[in-house]
VEXTIMI-381370 format. One record per residue: residue in one letter; z, x, y of N, C-alpha, C in turn. Coordinates in steps of 0.05 Angstrom, whole numbers. Example, Ala and Ser with C-alpha at 12.3 -4.5 7.8 and 13.67 -1.06 7.14 Angstrom:
BEGIN
residuo n_pz n_px n_py ca_pz ca_px ca_py c_pz c_px c_py
a 156 264 -114 156 246 -90 156 264 -66
s 142 257 -45 143 273 -21 157 258 1
This chain:
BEGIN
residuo n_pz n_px n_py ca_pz ca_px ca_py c_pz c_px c_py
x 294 598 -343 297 575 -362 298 549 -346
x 280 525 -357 279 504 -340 301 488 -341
x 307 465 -329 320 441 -332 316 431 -349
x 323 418 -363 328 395 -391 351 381 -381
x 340 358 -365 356 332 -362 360 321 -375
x 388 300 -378 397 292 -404 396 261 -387
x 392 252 -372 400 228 -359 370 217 -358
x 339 229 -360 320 226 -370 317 208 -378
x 302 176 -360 305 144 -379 281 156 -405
x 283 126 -425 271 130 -450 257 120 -438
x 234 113 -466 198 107 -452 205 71 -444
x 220 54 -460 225 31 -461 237 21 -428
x 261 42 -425 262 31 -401 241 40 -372
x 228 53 -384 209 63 -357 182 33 -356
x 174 27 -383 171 10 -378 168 -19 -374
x 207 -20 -378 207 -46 -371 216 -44 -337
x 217 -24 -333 221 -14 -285 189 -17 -290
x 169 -8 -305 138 -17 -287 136 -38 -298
x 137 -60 -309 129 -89 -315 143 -100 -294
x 172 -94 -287 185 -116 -262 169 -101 -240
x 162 -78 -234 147 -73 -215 124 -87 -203
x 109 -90 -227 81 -100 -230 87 -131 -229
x 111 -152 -237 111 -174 -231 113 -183 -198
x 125 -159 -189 129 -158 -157 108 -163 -142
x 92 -128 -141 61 -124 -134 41 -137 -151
x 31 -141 -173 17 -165 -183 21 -199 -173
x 47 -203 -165 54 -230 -156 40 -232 -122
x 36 -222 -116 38 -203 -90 12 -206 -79
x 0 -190 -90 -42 -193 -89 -48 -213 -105
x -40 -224 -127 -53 -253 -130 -54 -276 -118
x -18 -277 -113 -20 -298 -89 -29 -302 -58
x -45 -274 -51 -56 -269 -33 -79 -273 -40
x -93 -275 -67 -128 -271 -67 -122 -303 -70
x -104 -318 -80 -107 -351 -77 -108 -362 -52
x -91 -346 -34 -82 -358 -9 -104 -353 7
x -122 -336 3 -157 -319 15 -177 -342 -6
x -177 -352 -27 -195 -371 -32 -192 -385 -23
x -158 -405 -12 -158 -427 -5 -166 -425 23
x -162 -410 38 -175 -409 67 -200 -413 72
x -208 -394 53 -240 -400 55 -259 -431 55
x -245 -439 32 -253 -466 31 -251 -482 56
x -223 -482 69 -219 -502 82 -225 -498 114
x -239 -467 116 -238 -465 143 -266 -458 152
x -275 -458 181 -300 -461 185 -317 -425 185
x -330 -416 174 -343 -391 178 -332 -377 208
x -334 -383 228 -317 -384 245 -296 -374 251
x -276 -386 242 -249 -383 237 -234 -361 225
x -251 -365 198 -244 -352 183 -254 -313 178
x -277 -311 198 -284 -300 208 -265 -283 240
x -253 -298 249 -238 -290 275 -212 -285 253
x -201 -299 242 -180 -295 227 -178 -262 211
x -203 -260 193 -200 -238 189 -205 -214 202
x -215 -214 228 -208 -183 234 -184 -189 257
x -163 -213 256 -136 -210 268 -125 -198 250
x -135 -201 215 -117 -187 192 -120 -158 190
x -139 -152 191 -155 -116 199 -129 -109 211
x -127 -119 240 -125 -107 264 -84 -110 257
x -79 -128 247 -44 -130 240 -32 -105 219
x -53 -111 204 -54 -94 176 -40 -62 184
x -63 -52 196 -65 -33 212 -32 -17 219
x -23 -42 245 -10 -37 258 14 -46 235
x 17 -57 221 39 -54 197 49 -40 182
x 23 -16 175 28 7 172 42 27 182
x 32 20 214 46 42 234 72 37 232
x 81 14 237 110 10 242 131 1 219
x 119 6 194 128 18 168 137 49 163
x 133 60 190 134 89 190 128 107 158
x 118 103 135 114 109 118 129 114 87
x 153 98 102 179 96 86 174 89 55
x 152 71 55 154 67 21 138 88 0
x 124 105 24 122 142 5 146 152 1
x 159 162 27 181 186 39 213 171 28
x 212 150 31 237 128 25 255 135 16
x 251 136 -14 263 144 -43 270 179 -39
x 257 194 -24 270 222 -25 276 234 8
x 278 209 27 298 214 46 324 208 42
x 328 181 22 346 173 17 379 199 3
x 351 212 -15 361 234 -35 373 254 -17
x 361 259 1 373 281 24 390 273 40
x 394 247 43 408 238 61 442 241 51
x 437 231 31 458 241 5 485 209 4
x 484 194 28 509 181 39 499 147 22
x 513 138 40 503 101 28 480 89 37
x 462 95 14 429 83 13 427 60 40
x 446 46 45 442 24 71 451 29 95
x 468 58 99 480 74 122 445 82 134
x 426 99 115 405 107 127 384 76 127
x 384 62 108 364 41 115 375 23 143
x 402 17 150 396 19 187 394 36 204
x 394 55 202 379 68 220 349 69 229
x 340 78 197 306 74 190 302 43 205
x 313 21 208 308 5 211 311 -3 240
x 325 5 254 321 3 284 305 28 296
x 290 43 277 272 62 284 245 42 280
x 236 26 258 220 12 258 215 -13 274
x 240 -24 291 236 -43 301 222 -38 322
x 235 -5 333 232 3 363 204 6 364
x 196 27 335 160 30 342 144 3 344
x 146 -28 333 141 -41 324 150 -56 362
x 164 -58 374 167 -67 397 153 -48 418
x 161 -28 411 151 -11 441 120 -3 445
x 106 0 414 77 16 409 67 -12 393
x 69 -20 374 44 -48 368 51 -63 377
x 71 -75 392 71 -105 411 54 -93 433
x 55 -72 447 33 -74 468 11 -72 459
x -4 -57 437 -26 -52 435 -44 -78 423
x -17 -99 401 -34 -120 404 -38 -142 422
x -18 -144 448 -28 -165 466 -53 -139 484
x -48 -113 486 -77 -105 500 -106 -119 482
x -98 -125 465 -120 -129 447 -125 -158 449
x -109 -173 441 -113 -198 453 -121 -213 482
x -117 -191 501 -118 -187 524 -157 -189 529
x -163 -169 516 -188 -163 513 -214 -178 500
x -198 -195 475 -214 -220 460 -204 -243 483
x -189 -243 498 -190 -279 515 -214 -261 536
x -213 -246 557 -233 -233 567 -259 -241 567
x -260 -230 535 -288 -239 524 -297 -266 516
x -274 -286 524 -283 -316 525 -279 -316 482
x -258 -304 470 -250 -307 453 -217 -322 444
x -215 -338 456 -191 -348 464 -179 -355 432
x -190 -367 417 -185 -359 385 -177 -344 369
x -190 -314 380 -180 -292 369 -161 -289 382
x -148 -283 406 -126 -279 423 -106 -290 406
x -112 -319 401 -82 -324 400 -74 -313 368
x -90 -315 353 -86 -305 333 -68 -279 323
x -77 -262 346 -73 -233 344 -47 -237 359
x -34 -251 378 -9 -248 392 9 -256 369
x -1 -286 355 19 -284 338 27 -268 311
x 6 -259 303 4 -244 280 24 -214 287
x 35 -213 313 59 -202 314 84 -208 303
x 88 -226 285 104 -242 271 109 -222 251
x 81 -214 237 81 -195 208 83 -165 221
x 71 -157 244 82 -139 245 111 -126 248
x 127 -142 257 156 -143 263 169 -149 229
x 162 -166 216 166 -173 195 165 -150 174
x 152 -125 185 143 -107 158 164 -88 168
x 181 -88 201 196 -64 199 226 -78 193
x 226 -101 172 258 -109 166 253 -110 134
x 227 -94 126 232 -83 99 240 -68 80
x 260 -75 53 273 -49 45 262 -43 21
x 238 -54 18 247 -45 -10 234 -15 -28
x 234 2 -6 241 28 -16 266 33 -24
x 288 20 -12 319 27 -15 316 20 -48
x 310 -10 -66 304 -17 -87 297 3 -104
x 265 21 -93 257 30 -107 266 56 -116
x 282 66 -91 301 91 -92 326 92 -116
x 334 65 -117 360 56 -133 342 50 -166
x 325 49 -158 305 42 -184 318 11 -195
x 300 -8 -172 313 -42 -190 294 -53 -176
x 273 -63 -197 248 -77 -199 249 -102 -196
x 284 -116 -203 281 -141 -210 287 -159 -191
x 301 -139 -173 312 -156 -139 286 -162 -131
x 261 -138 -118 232 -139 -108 220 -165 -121
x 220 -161 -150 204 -185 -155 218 -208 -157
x 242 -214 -152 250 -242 -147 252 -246 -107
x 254 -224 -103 249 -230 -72 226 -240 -64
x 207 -224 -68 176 -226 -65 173 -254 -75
x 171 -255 -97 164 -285 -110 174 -307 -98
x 201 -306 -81 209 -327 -52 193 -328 -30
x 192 -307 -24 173 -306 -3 145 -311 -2
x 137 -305 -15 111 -312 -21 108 -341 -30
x 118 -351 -48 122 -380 -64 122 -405 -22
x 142 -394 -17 150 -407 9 126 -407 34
x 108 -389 33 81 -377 51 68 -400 41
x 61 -396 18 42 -415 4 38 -446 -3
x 73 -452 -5 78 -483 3 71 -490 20
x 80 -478 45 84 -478 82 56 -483 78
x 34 -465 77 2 -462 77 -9 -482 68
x -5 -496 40 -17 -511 30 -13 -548 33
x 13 -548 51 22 -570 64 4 -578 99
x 9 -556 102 -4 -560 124 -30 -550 142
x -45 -555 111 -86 -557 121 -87 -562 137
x -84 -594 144 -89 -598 173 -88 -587 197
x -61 -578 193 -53 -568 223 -65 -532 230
x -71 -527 208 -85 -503 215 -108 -497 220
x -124 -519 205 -155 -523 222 -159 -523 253
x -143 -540 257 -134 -545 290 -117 -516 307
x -95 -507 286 -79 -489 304 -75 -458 285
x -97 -447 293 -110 -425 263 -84 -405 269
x -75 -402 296 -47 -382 297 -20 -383 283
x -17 -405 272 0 -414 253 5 -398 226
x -22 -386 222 -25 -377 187 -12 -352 186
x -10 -334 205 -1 -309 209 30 -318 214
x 38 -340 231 70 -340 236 82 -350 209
x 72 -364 196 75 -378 169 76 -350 150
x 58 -339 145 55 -313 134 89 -297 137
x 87 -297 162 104 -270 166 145 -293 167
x 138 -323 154 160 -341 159 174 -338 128
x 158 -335 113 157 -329 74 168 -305 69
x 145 -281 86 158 -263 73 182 -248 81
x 195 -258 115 221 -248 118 243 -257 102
x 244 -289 103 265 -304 83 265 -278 59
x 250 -272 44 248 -256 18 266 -235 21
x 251 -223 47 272 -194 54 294 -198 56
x 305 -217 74 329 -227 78 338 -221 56
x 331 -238 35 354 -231 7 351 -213 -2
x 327 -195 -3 325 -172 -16 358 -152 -4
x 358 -153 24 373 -141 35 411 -151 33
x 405 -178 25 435 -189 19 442 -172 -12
x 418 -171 -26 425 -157 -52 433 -123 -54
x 416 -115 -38 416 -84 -39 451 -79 -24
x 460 -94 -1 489 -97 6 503 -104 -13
x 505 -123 -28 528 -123 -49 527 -102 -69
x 510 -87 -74 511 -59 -93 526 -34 -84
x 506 -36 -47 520 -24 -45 541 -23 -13
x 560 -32 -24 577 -38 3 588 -23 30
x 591 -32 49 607 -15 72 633 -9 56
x 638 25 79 664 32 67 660 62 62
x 633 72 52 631 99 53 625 103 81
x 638 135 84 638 149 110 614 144 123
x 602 138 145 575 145 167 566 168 163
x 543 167 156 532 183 162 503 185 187
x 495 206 204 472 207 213 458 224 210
x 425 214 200 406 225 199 383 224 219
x 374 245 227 359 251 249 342 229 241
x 338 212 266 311 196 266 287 211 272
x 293 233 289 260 238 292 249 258 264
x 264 268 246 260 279 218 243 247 203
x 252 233 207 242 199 196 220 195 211
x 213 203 243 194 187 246 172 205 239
x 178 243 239 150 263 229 145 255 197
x 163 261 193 159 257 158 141 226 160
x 147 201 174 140 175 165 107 172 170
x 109 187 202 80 182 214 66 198 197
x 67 221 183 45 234 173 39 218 151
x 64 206 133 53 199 105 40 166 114
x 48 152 134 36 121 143 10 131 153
x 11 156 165 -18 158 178 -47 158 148
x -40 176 130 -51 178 116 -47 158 97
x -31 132 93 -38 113 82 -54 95 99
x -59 102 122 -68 74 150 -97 87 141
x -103 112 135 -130 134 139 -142 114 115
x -128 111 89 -131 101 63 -135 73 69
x -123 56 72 -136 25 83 -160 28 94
x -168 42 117 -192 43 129 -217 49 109
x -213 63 91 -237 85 76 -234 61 54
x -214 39 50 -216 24 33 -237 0 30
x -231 -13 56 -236 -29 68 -258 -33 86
x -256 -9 106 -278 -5 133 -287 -10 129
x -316 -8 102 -339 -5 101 -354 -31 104
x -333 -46 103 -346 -81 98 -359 -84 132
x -346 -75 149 -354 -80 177 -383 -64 179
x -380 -37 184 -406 -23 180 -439 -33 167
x -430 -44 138 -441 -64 123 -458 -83 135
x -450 -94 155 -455 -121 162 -484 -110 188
x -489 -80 194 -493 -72 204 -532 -77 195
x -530 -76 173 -549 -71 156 -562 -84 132
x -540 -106 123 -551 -128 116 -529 -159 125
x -547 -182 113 -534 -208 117 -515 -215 119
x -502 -231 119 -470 -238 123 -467 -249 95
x -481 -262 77 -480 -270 52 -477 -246 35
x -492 -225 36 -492 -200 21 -462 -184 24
x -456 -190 57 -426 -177 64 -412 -194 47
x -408 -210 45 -387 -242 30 -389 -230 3
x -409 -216 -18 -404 -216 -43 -390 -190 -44
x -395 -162 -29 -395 -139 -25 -352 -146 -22
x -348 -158 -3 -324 -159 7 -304 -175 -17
x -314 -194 -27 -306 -199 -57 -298 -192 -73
x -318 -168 -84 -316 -148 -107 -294 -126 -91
x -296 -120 -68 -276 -104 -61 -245 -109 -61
x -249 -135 -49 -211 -146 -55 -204 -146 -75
x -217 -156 -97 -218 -155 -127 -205 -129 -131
x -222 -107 -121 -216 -79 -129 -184 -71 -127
x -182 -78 -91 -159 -81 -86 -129 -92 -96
x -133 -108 -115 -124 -125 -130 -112 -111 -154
x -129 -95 -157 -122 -80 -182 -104 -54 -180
x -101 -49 -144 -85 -31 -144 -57 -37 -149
x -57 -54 -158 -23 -68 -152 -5 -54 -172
x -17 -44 -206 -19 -35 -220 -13 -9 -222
x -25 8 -203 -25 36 -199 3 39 -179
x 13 15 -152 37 20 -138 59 10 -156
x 58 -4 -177 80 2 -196 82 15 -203
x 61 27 -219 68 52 -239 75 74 -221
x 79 77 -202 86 96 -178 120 94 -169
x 127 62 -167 149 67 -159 163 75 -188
x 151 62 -206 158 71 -238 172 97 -243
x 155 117 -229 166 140 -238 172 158 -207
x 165 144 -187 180 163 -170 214 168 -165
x 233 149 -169 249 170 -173 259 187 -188
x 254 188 -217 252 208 -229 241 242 -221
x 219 233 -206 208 260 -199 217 270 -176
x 225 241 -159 239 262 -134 258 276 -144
x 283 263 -161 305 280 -177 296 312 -182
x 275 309 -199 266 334 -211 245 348 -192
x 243 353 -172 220 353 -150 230 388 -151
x 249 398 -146 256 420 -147 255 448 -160
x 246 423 -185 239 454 -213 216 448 -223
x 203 470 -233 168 463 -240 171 457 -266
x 189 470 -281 181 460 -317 194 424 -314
x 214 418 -297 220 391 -302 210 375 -292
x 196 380 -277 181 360 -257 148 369 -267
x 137 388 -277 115 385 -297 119 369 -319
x 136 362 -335 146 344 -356 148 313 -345
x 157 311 -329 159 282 -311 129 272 -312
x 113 302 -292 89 294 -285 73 278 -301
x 72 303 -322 51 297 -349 50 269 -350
x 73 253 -360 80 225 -375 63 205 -346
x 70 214 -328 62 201 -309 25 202 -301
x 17 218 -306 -8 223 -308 -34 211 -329
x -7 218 -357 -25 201 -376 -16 159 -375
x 3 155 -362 8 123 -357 -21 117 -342
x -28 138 -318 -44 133 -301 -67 130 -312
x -75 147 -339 -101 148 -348 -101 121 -369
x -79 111 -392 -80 84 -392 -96 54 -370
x -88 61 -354 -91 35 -332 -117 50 -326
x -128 71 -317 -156 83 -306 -181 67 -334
x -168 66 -360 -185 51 -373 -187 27 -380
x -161 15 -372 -156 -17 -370 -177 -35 -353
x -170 -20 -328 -188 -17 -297 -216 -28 -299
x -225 -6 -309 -248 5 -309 -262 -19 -334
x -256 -25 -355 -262 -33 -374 -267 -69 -362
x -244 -80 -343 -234 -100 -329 -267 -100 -315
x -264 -80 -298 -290 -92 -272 -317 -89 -294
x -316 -69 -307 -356 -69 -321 -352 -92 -336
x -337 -103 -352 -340 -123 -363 -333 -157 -362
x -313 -166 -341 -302 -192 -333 -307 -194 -298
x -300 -170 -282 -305 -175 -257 -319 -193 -240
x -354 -182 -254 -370 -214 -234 -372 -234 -248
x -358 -239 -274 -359 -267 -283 -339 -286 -271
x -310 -276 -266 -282 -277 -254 -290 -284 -222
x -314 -270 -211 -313 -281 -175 -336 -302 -168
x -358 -310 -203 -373 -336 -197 -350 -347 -206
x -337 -353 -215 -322 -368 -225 -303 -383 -199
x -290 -360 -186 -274 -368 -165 -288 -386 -140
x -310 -369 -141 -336 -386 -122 -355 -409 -126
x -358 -406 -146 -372 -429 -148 -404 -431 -148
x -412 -411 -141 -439 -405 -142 -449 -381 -156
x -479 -379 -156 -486 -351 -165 -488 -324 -147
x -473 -302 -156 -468 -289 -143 -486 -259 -150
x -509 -257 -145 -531 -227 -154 -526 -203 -148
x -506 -206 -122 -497 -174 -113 -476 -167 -123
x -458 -187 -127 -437 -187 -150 -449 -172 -169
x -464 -177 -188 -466 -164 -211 -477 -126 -208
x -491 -133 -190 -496 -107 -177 -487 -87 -169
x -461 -89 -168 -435 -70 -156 -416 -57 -167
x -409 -85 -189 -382 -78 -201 -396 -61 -216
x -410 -52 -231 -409 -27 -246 -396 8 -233
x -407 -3 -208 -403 29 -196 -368 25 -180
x -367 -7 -175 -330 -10 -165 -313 -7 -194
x -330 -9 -212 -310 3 -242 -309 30 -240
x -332 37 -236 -324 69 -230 -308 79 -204
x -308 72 -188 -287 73 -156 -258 72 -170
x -257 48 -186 -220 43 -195 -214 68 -209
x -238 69 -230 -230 95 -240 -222 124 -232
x -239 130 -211 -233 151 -195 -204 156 -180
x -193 120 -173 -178 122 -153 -156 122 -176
x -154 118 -203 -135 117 -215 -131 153 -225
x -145 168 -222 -149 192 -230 -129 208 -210
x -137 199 -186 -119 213 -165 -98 203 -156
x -95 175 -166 -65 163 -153 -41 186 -167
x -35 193 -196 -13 211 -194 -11 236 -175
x -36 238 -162 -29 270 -147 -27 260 -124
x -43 246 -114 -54 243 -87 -25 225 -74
x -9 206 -95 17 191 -86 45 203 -82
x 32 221 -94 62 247 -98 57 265 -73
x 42 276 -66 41 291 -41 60 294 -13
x 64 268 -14 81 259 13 119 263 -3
x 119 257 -29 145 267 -26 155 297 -39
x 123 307 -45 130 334 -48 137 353 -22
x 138 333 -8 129 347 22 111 363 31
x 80 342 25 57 355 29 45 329 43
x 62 329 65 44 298 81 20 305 99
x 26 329 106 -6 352 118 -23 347 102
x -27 351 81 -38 360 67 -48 328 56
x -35 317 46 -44 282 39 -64 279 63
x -54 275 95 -70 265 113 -99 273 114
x -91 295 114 -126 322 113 -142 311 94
x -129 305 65 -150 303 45 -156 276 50
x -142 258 62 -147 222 66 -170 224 89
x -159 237 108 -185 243 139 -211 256 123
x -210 272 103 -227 285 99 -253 268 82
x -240 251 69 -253 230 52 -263 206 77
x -249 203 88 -264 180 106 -274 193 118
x -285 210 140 -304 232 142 -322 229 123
x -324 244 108 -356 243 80 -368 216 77
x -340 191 72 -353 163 67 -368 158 86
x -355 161 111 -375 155 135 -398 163 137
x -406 184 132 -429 201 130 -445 188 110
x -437 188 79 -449 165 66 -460 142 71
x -445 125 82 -451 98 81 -478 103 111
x -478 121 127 -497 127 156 -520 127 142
x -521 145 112 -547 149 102 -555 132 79
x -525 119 67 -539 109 38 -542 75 53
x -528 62 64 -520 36 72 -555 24 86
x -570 36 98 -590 29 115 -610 25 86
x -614 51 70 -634 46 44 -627 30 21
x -596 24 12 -594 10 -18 -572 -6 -3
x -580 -13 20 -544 -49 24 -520 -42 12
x -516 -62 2 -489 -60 -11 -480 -40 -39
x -501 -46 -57 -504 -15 -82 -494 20 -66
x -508 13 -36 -508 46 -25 -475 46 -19
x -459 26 -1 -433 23 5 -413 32 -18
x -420 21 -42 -406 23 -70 -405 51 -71
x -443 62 -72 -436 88 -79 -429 108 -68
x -423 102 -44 -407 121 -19 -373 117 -34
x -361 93 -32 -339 90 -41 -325 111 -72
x -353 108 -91 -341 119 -118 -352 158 -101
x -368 169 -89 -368 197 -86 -348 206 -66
x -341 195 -47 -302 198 -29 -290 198 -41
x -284 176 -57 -263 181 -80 -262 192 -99
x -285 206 -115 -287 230 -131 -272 256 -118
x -277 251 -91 -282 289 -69 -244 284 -75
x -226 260 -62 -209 257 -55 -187 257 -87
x -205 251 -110 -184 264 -142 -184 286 -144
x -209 302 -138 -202 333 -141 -185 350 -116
x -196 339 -92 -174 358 -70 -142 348 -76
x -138 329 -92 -107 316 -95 -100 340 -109
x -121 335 -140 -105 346 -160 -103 374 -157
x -118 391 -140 -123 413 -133 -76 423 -118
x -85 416 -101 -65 413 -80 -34 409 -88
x -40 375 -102 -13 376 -127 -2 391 -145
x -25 413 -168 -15 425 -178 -21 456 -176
x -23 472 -152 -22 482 -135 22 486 -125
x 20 466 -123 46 462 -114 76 462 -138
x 59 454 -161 83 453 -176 73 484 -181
x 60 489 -190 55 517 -199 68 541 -180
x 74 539 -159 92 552 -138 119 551 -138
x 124 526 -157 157 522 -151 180 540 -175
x 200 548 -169 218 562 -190 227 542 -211
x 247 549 -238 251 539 -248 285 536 -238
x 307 520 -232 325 525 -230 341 516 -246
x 368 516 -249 388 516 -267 393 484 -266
x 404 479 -285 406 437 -289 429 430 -282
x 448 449 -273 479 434 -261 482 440 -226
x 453 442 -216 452 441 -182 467 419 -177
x 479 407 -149 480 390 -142 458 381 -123
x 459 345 -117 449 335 -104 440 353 -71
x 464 350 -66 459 364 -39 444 378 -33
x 451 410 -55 439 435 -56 404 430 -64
x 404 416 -85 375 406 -90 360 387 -61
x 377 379 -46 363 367 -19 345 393 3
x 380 411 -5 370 429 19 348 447 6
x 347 448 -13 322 466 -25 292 464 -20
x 297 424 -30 278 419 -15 265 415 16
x 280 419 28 285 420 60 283 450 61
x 290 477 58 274 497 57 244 503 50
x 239 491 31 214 490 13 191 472 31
């Protein structure tokens, strides 16, 4: 006989935790696709050009030294069992260390290598843009999302960001001249944010419960597999714009890379509705009839927004990026039909494919993420040379087809394995279960 949880939020409050979610991450990527138009304008092809693959290359390494916490976060916390901020310092001088010891060297080797090359522009860019990578390992707000409170994130975020954007928009000038600035400015917004995010999550929850310790290196396997396979997922997101350029114009790349951020844009949507219901399911992660019940609701939210999405790019998309641009845009129109179908796909597999890592199937996430960028690659070798940018698209929507079914395969695969257990377990016992399992 399954669980029948009684502490089960109603539909109302689930989604008023994904609307503050979504004011967070929607605040988030918009003010980033403004803060990417206004650059563009004001900076020279050039620049802005060196600028973005310092962002590639930070991005990257932000991931790494996020150790993967905002998958694993919310159900290390659960095992950890003690005071949600006892484990978030720890986790947190585990992220500093990777973040000092492994991407501060790898980005001055790298900067090292653009002054070399008589790139003295890119160098400096990339030394400072260590700013944000340091900046992403004094982030909590998995602890938030574990405690389930949407409304701290999006009033944090919305400081930080609000403050990026002043800073940025005051001082045009000085960044034409001193392009290394935009990354320290960047990473000057969004710590202030954390900062408070972290003054808030302390007053909830205070010193005073016993110490506890949790194995860091349990944090750093669990972190690296599930960051690896989100770092795998940026790449297979994104890469293709470089490859691209391989094969046609740099104007053709400019519309192609457009419609993609756009895309990107729209995931913001799908990482609410995720923290929405993950802790609920980590709770219930243990038993198949209650955590198939969780699922379901969560599956069909996903298929809502998969038609929102989708409806969004075939029909407003390339009107929405002449608009932003200012000109006429032909490959624009050319794409978004098949990047409507990409969202769709990717909204198909976000319930399985995002759950994996705290089902404790981060193997298994990475494989199917490696395995998709693998195929895309292969794609874009054959389709990219004959159809430009159309062929890129349609590499993007058949990876992401391969990568909804190996999710959903795998995900429910896994609940279908699990027992049903009794509804007055405790926390603990439900940790260690899953820690056997």
């Amino acid at each position: 006989m399954g669980i029948h949880t009684t502490t089960r939020p109603r539909t109302g409050v689930l989604a008023a935790r994904f609307f503050g979610y979504l004011s967070a991450d929607g605040l988030n990527y918009a003010l980033s696709f403004i803060i990417y138009a206004l650059l563009v304008r004001v900076l020279t092809n050039r620049q802005y050009g060196e600028l973005s693959i310092a962002t590639t290359l930070y991005q990257a390494l932000m991931m790494v030294s996020a150790l993967g916490l905002d998958l694993t976060g919310p159900k290390l916390i659960a095992e950890f069992g003690g005071n949600p901020i006892d484990f978030a310092r720890q986790a947190q001088r585990l992220r500093i260390k990777i973040a000092l010891l492994f991407c501060a060297p790898l980005q001055f080797a790298f900067a090292w290598m653009a002054w070399h090359e008589g790139r003295g522009l890119l160098a400096g860019i990339i030394v400072a843009s260590f700013a944000m990578v340091f900046a992403r390992a004094l982030d909590l707000t998995y602890v938030a999302v574990a405690a389930g409170l949407p409304g701290p994130v999006a009033k944090t975020r919305a400081v930080g960001l609000t403050v990026y954007l002043v800073i940025l928009a005051l001082c045009i000038p000085i960044i034409r001249n001193h392009l290394w600035l935009v990354p320290v400015f960047n990473a000057l917004g969004v710590t202030l944010g954390r900062l408070q995010l972290g003054r808030i999550l302390r007053l909830r929850y205070p010193d005073g419960h016993p110490q506890r310790s949790f194995a860091g290196w349990n944090i750093i396997k669990v972190g690296l597999r599930a960051s690896g396979g989100h770092l795998l997922l940026l790449i297979m997101q994104t890469g293709d714009v470089i490859l691209l350029a391989r094969y046609v114009s740099t104007d053709v790349v400019g519309q192609y890379a457009m419609v993609s951020r756009l895309y990107l844009l729209g995931t913001a949507a799908l990482a609410a509705l995720l923290n929405t219901f993950l802790p609920e399911i980590v709770r219930v992660a243990h038993s198949a009839s209650s955590l198939r019940h969780q699922f379901r609701a969560y599956v069909v939210a996903n298929l809502v927004l998969a038609a929102a999405g989708w409806a969004f790019f075939h029909f407003v998309a390339a009107r929405l990026c002449e608009t932003l641009a200012h000109r006429t845009l032909p490959i624009v129109y050319s794409i978004t039909p098949t990047f409507a179908l990409v969202f769709l796909l990717l909204a198909l597999a976000n319930p399985f494919l995002s759950m994996l890592p705290s089902l404790h199937r981060s193997t298994e996430y990475v494989i199917g993420v490696a395995a998709a960028l693998v195929l895309l690659l292969a794609l874009d070798l054959v389709l990219m040379p004959r159809y430009g940018a159309i062929g890129a698209a349609r590499g993007q929507a058949i990876a992401m087809a391969f990568l909804a079914l190996y999710s959903c395969v795998i995900c429910l695969m896994h609940i279908r394995g699990l027992p049903d257990l009794v509804a007055d377990a405790t926390a603990p016992e439900l940790a260690r279960f899953n820690l056997e399992a």
